[in-house]
py3Dmol code that shows the C-alpha trace and the ligand (Angstrom):
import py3Dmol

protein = """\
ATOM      1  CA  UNK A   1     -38.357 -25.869   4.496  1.00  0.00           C
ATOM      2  CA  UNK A   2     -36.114 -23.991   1.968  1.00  0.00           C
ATOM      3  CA  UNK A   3     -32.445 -24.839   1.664  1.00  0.00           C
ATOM      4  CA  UNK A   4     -29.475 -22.810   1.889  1.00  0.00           C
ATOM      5  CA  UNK A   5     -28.467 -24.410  -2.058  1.00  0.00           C
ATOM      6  CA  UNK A   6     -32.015 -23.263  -3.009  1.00  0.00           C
ATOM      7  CA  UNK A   7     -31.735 -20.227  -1.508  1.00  0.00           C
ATOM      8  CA  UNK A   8     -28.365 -18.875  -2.480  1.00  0.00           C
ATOM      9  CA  UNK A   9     -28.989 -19.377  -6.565  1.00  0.00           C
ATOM     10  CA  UNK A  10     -31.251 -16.601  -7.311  1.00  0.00           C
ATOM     11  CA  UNK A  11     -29.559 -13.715  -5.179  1.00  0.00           C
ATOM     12  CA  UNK A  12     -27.260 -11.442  -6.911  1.00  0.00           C
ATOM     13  CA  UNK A  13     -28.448  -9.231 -10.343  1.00  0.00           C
ATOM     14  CA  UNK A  14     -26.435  -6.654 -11.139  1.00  0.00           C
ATOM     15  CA  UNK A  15     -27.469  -3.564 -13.293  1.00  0.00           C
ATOM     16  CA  UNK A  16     -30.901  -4.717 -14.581  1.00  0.00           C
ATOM     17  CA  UNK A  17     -33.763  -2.758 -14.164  1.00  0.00           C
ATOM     18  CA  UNK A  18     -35.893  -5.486 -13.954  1.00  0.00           C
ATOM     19  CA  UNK A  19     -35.699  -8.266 -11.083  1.00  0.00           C
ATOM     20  CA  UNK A  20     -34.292 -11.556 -12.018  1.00  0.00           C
ATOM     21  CA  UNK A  21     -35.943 -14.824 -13.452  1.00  0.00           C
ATOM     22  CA  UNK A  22     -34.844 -17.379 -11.277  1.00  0.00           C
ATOM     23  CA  UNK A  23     -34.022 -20.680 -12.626  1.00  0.00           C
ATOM     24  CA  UNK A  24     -36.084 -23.501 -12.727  1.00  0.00           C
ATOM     25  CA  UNK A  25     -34.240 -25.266 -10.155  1.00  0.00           C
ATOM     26  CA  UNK A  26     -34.764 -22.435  -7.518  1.00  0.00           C
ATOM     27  CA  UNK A  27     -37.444 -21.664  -5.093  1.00  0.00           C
ATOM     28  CA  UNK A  28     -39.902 -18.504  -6.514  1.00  0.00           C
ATOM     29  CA  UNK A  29     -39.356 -15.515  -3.926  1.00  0.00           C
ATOM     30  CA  UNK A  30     -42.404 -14.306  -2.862  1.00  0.00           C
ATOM     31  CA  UNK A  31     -40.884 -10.723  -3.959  1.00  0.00           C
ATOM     32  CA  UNK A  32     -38.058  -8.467  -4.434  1.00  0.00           C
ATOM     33  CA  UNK A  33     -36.001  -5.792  -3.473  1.00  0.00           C
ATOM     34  CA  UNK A  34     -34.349  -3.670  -5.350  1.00  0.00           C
ATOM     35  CA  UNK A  35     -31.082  -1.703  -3.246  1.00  0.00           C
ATOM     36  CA  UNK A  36     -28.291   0.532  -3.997  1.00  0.00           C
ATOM     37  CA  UNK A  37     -24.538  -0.622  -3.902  1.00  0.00           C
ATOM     38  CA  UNK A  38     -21.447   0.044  -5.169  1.00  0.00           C
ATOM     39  CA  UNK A  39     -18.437  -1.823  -6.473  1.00  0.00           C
ATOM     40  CA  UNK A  40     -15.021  -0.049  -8.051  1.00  0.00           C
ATOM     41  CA  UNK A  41     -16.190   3.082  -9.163  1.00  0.00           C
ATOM     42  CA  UNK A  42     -19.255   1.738 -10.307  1.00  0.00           C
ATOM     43  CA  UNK A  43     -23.027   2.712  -8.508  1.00  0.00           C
ATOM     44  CA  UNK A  44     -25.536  -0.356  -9.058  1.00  0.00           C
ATOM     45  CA  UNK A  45     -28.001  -1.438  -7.907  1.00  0.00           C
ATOM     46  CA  UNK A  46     -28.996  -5.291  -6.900  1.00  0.00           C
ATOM     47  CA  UNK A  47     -32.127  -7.654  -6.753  1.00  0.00           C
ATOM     48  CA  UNK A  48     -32.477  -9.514  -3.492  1.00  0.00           C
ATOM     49  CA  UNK A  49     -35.295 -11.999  -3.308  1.00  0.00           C
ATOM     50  CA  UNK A  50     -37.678 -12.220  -0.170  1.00  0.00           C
ATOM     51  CA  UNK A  51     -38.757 -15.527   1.272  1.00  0.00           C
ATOM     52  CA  UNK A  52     -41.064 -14.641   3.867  1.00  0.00           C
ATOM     53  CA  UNK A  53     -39.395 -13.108   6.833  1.00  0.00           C
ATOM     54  CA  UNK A  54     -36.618 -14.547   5.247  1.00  0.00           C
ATOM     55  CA  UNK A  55     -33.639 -12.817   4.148  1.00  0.00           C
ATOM     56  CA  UNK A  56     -30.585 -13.720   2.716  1.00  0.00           C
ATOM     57  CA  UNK A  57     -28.853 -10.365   3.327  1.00  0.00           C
ATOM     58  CA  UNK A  58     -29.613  -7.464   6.195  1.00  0.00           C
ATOM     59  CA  UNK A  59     -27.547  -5.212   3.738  1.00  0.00           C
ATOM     60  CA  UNK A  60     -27.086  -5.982  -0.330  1.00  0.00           C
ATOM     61  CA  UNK A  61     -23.180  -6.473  -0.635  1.00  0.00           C
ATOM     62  CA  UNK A  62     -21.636  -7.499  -4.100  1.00  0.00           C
ATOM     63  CA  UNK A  63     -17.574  -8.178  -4.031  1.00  0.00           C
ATOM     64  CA  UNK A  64     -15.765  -8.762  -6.987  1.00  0.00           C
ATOM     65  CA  UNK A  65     -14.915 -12.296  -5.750  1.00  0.00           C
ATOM     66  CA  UNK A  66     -18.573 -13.122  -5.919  1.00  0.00           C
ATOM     67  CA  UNK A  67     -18.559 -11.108  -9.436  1.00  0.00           C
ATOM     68  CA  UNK A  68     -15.879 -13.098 -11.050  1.00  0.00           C
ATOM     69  CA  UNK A  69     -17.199 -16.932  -9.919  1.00  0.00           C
ATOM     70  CA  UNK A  70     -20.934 -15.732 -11.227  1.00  0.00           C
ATOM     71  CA  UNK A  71     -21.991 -17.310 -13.521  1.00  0.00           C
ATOM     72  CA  UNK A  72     -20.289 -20.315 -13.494  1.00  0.00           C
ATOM     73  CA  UNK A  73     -19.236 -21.728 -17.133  1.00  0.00           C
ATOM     74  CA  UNK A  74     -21.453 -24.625 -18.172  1.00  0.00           C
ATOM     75  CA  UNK A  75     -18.555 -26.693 -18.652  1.00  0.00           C
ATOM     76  CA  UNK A  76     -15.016 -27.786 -17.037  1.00  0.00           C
ATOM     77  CA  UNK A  77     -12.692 -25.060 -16.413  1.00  0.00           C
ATOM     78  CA  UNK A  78      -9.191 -25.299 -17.447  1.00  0.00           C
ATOM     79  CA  UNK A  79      -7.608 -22.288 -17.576  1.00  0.00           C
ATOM     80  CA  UNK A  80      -8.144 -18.913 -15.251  1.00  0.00           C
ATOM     81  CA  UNK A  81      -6.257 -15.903 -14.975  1.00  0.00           C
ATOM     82  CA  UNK A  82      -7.025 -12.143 -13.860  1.00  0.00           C
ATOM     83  CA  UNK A  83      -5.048  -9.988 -16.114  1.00  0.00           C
ATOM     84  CA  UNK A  84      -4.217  -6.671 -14.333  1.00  0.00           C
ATOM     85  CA  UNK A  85      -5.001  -3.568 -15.568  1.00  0.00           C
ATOM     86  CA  UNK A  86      -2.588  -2.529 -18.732  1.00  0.00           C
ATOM     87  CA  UNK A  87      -1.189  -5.749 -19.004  1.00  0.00           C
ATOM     88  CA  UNK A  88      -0.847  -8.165 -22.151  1.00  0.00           C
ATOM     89  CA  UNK A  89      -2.223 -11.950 -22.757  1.00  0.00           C
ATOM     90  CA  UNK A  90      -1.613 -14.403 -25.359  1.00  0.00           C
ATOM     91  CA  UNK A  91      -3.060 -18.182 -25.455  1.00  0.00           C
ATOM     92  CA  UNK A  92      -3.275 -21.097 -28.413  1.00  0.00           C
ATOM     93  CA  UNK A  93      -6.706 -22.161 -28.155  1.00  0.00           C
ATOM     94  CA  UNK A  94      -8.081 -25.626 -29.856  1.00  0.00           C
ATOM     95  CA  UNK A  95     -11.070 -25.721 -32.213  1.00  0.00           C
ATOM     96  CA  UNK A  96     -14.005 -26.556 -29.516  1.00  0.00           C
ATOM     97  CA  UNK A  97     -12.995 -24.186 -26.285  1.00  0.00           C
ATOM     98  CA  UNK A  98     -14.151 -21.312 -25.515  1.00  0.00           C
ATOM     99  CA  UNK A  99     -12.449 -17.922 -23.883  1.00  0.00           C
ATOM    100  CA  UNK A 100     -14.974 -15.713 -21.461  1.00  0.00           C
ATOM    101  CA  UNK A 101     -13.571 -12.609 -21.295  1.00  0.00           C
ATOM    102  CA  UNK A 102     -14.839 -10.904 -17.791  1.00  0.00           C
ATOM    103  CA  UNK A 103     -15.419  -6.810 -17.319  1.00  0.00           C
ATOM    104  CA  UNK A 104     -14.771  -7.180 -13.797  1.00  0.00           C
ATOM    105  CA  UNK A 105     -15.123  -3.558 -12.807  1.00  0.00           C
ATOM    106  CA  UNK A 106     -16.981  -2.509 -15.581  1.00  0.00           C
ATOM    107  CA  UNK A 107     -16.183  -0.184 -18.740  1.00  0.00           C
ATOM    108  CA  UNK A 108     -12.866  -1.772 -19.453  1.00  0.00           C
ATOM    109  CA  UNK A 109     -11.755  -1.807 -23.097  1.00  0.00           C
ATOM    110  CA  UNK A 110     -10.650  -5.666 -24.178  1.00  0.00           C
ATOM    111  CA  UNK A 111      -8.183  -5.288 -27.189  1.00  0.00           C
ATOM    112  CA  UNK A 112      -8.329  -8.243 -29.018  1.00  0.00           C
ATOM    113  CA  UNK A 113      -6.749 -10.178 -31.800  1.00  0.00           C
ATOM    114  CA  UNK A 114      -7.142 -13.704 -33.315  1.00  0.00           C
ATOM    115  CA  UNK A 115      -4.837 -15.677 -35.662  1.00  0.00           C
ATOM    116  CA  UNK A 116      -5.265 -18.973 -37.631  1.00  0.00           C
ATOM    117  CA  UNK A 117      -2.926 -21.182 -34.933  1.00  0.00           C
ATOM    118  CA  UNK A 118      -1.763 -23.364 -38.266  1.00  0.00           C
ATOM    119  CA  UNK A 119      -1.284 -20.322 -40.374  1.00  0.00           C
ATOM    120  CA  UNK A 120      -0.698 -16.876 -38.616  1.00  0.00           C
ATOM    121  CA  UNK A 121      -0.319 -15.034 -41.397  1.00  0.00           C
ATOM    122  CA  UNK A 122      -4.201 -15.673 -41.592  1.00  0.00           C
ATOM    123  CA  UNK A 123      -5.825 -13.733 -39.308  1.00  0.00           C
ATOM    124  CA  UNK A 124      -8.833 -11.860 -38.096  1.00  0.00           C
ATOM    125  CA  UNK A 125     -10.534  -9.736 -40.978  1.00  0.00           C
ATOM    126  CA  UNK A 126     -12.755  -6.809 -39.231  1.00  0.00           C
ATOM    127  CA  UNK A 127     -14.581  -5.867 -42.933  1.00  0.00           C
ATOM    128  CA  UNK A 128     -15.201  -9.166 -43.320  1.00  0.00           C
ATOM    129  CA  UNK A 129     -16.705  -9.675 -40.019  1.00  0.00           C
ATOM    130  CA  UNK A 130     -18.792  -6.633 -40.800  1.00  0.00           C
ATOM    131  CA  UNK A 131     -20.213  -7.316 -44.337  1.00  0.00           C
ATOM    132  CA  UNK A 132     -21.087 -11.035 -43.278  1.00  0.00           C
ATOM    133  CA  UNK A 133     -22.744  -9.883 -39.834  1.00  0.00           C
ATOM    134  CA  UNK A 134     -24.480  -6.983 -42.358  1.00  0.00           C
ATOM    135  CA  UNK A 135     -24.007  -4.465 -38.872  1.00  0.00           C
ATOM    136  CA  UNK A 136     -20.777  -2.664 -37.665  1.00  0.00           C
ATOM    137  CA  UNK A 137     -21.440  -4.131 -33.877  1.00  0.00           C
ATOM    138  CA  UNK A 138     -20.326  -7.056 -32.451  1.00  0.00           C
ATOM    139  CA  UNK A 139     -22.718  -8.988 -30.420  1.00  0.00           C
ATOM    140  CA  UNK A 140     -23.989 -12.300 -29.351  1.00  0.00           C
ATOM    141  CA  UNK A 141     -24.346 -15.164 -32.670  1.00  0.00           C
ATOM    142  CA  UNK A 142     -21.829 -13.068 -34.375  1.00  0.00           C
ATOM    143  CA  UNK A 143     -18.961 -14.961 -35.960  1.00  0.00           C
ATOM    144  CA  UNK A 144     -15.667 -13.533 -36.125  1.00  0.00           C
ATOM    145  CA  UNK A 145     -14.394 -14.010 -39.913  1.00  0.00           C
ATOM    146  CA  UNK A 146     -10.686 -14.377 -41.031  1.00  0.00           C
ATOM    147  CA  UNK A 147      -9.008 -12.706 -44.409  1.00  0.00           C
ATOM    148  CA  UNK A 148     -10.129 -16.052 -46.243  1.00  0.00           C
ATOM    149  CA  UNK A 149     -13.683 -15.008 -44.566  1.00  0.00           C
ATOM    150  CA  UNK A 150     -13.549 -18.578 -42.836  1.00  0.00           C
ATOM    151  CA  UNK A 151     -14.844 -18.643 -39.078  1.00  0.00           C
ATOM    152  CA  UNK A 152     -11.905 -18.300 -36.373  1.00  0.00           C
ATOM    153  CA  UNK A 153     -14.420 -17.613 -33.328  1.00  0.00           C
ATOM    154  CA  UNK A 154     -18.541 -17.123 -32.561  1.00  0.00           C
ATOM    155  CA  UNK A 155     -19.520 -14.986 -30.059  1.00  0.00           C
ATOM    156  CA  UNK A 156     -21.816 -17.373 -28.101  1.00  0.00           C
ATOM    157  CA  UNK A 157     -22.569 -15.596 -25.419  1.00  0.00           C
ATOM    158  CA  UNK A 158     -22.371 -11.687 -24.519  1.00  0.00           C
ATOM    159  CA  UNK A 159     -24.362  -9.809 -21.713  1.00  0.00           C
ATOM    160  CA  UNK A 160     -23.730  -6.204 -22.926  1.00  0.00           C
ATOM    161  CA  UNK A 161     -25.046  -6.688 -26.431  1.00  0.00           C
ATOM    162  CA  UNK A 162     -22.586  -4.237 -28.582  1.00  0.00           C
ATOM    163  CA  UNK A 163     -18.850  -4.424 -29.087  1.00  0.00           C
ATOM    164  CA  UNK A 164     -16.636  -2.184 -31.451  1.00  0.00           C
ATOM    165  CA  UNK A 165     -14.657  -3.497 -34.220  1.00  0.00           C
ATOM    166  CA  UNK A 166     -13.952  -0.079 -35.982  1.00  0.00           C
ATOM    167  CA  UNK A 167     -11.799   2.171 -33.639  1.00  0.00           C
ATOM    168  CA  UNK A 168      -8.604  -0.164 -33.514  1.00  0.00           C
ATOM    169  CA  UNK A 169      -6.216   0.221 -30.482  1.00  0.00           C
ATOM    170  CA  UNK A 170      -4.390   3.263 -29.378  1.00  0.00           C
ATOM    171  CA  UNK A 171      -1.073   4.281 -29.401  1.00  0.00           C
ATOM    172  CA  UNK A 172       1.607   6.550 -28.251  1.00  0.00           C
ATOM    173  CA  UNK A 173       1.312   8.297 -31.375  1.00  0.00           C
ATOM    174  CA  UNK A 174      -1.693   8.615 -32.186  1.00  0.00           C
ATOM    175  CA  UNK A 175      -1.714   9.625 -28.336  1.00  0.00           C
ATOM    176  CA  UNK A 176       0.505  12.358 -28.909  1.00  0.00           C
ATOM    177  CA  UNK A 177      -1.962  13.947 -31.674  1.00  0.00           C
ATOM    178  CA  UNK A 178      -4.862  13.577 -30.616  1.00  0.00           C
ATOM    179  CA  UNK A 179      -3.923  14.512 -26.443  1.00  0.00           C
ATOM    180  CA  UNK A 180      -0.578  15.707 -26.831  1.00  0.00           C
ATOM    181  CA  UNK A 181       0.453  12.602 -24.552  1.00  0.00           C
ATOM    182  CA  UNK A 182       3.815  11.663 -24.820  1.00  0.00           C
ATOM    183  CA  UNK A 183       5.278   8.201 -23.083  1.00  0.00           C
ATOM    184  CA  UNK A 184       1.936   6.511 -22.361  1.00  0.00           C
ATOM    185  CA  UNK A 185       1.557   2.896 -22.388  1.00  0.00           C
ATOM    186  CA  UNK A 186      -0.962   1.518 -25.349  1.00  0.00           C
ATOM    187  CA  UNK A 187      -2.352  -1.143 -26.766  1.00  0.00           C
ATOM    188  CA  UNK A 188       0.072  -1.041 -29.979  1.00  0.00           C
ATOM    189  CA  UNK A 189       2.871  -1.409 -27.774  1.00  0.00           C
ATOM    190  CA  UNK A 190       1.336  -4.354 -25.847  1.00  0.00           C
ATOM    191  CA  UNK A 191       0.503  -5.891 -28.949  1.00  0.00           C
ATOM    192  CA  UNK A 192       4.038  -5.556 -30.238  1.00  0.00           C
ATOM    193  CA  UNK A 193       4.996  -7.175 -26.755  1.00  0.00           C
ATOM    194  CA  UNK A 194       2.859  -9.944 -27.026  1.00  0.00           C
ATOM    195  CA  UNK A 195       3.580 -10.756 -30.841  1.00  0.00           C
ATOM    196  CA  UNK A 196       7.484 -10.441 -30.509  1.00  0.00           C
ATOM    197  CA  UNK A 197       6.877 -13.524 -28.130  1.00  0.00           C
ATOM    198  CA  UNK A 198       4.978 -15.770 -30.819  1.00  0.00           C
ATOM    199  CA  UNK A 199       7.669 -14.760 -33.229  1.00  0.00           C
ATOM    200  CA  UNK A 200       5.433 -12.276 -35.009  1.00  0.00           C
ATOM    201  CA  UNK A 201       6.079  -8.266 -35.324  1.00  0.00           C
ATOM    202  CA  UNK A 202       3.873  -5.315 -36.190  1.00  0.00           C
ATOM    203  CA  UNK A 203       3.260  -6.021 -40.036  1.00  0.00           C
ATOM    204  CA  UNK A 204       1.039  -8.631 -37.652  1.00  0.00           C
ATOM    205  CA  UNK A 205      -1.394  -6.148 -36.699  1.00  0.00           C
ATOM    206  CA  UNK A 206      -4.598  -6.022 -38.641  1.00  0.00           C
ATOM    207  CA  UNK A 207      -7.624  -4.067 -37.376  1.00  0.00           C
ATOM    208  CA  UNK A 208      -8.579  -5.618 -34.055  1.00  0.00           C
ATOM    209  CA  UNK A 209     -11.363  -5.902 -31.846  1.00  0.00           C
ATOM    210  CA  UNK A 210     -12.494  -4.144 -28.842  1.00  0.00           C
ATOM    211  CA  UNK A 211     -14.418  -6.217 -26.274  1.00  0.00           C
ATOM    212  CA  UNK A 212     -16.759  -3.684 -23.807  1.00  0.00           C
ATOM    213  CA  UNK A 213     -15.729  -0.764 -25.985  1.00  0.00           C
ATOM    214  CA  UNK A 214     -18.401   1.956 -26.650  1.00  0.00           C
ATOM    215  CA  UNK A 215     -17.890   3.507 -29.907  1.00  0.00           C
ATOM    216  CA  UNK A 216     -21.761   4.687 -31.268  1.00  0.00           C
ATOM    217  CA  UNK A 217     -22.120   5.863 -34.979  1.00  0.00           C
ATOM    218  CA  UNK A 218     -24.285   8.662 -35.883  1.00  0.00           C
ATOM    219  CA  UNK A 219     -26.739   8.393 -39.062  1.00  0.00           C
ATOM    220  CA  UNK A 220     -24.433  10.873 -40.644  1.00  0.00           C
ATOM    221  CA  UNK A 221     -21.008   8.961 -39.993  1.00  0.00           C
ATOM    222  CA  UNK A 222     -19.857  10.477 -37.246  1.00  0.00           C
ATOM    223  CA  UNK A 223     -17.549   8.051 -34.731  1.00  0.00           C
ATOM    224  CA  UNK A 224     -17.730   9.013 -31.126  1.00  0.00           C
ATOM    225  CA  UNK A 225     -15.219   6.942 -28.232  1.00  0.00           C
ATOM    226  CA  UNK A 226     -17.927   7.139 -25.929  1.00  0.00           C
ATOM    227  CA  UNK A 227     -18.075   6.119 -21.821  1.00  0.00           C
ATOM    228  CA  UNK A 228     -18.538   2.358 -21.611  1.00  0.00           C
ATOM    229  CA  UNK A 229     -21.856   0.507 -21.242  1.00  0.00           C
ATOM    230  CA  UNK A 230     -20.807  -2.536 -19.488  1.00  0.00           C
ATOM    231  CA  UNK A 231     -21.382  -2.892 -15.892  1.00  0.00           C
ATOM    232  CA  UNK A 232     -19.516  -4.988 -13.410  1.00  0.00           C
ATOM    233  CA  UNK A 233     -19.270  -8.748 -14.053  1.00  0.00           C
ATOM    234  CA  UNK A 234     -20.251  -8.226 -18.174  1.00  0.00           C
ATOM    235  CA  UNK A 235     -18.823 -11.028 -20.538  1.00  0.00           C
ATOM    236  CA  UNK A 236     -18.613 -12.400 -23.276  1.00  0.00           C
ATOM    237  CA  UNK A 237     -17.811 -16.107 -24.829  1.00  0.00           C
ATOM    238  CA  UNK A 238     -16.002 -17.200 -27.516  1.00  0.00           C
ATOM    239  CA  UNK A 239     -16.041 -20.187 -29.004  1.00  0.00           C
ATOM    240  CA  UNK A 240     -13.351 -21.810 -30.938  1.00  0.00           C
ATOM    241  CA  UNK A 241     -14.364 -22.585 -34.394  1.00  0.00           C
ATOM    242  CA  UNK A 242     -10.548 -24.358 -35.299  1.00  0.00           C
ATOM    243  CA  UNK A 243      -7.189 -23.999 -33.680  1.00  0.00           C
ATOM    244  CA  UNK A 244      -6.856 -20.260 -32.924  1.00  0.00           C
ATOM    245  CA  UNK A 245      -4.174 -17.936 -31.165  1.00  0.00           C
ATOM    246  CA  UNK A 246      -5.731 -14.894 -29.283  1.00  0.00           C
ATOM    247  CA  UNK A 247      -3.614 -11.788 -28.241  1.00  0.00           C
ATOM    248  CA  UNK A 248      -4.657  -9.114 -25.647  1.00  0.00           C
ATOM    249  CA  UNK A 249      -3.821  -5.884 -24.628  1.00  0.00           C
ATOM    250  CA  UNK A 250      -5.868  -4.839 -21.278  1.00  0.00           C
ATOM    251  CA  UNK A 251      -6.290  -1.219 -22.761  1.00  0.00           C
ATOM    252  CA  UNK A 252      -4.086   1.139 -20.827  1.00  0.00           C
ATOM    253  CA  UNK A 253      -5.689   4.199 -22.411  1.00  0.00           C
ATOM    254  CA  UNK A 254      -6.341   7.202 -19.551  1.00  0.00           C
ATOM    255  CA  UNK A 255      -7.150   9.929 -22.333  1.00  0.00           C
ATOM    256  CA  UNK A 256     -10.678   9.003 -23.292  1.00  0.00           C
ATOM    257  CA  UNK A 257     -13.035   7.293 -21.732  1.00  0.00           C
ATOM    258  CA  UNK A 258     -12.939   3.795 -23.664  1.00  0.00           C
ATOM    259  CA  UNK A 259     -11.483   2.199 -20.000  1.00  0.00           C
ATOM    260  CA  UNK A 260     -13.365   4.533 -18.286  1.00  0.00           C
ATOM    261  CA  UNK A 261     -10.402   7.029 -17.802  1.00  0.00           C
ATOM    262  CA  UNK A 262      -8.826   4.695 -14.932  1.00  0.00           C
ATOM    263  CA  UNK A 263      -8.084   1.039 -16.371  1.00  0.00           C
ATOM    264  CA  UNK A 264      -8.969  -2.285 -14.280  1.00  0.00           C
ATOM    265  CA  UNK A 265      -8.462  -5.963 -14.065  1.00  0.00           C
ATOM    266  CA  UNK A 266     -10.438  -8.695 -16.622  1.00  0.00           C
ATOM    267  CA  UNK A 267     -10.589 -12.076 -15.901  1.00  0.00           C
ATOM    268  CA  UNK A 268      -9.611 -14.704 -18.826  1.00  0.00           C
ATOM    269  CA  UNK A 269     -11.198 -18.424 -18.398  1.00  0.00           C
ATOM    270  CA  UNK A 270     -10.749 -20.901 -21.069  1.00  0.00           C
ATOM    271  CA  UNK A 271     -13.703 -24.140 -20.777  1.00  0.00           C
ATOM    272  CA  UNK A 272     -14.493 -27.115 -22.458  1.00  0.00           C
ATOM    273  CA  UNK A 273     -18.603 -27.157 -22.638  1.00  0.00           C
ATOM    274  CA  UNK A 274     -20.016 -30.751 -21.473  1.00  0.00           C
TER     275      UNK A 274
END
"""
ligand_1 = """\
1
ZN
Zn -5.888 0.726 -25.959
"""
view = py3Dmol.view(width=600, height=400)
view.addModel(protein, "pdb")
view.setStyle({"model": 0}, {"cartoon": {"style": "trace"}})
view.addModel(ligand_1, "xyz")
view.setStyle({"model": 1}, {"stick": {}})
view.zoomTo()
view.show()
């Protein structure tokens, strides 16, 4: 007799080309099957187990509900929030929590900055970041470095493997040259939003991070804003390594593809691990 609790852990992968290892605690399908959906804008396809003439679903569906409650943090929730497409987020964190930052849809630029909560005027140092992680990507085990190149945060967990720290965010200038778009919303602006509320301005904004952002660079140099490589339900965690202030801007940007030309929700969740 298999349960419905054993049954329902394995049942959802999302973008993998390879079926699913299912934990320890869940019965071994006898096989699997590998179907087309769609979520957002997104095609993908999904791993459903078979148990026999068992089957969980007649027809693979993936919502975003299930999308945003899987996987569940190892810990105890305290905080969660979906931030709407274009919007802005700020949060003091203390040394120990950690922020998952959710792709919901998918290809969804995550502008980030992080300041020392006790000191804002120290903040988060990209080149340092860099030269310390010896590679130009972020991904998971990478610390994020201040200008005293002391921890602030360590990527503990990330499921897409490759962040940017080198574009920065955009602008309504630097919209204007590059797409001749005038009276766009942007990052900068968000940022300016966000820091004007923790007393702060825009001498405050150092080179930032961008969570879920593609930006590959070429053996010879060359920088390319390139279509996103997250899929649906992507994260990443970040742990606290002291008392931290984070500031987001939900990238608004519709003139290249770094939000993948139409911008969507994240979800924010801030846990304590057990
Ligand atoms: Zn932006």
């Amino acid at each position: 007799m298999i349960s419905k609790r054993v049954l329902s852990a394995p049942r959802i992968k999302v973008g993998s080309s390879q079926p699913p290892t299912p934990h320890r605690c869940c019965h071994k399908p006898l096989g699997w099957e590998r179907e087309a959906t769609s979520i957002g804008r997104h095609k993908l396809f999904v791993w459903q187990p078979i148990y026999g003439n068992l089957r969980l679903n007649s027809a693979p569906s993936v919502t975003l509900e299930q999308l945003m409650n899987s996987p569940p943090v190892p810990g105890q929730i305290i905080y969660k929030e979906t931030l709407p497409a274009r919007a802005y987020w700020h949060k003091r964190l203390n040394k120990g929590l950690i922020l998952r930052i959710v792709d919901l849809e998918g290809c969804q630029a995550v502008d980030t900055l992080i300041y020392d909560a006790a000191d804002p005027a120290i903040r988060y140092n990209a080149a340092n970041t860099m030269k310390l992680a010896k590679n130009i990507y972020l991904s998971k085990g990478c610390v994020l470095y201040d200008d005293l190149a002391r921890p602030l945060m360590t990527l503990t967990e990330d499921t897409v493997g490759r962040h940017d720290t080198l574009a920065g965010n955009c602008s309504r200038e630097i919209n204007m040259v590059r797409y001749g778009a005038t009276a766009s919303l942007s990052c900068r602006d968000n940022f300016i939003k966000a820091l004007g509320e923790l007393g702060m301005g825009p001498r405050d904004i150092p080179a930032n991070i961008n969570f879920f952002m593609n930006v590959p660079v070429s053996a010879d140099g060359q920088v390319t804003i390139a279509e996103g490589i997250s899929n649906p339900g992507d994260y990443v965690d970040l742990r606290c390594e002291r008392d931290v202030i984070v500031v987001i801007s939900n990238c608004p940007q519709e003139h290249n593809p770094c939000s993948g030309g139409k911008p969507t929700p994240i979800q924010l969740t801030i846990w304590r691990p057990h």
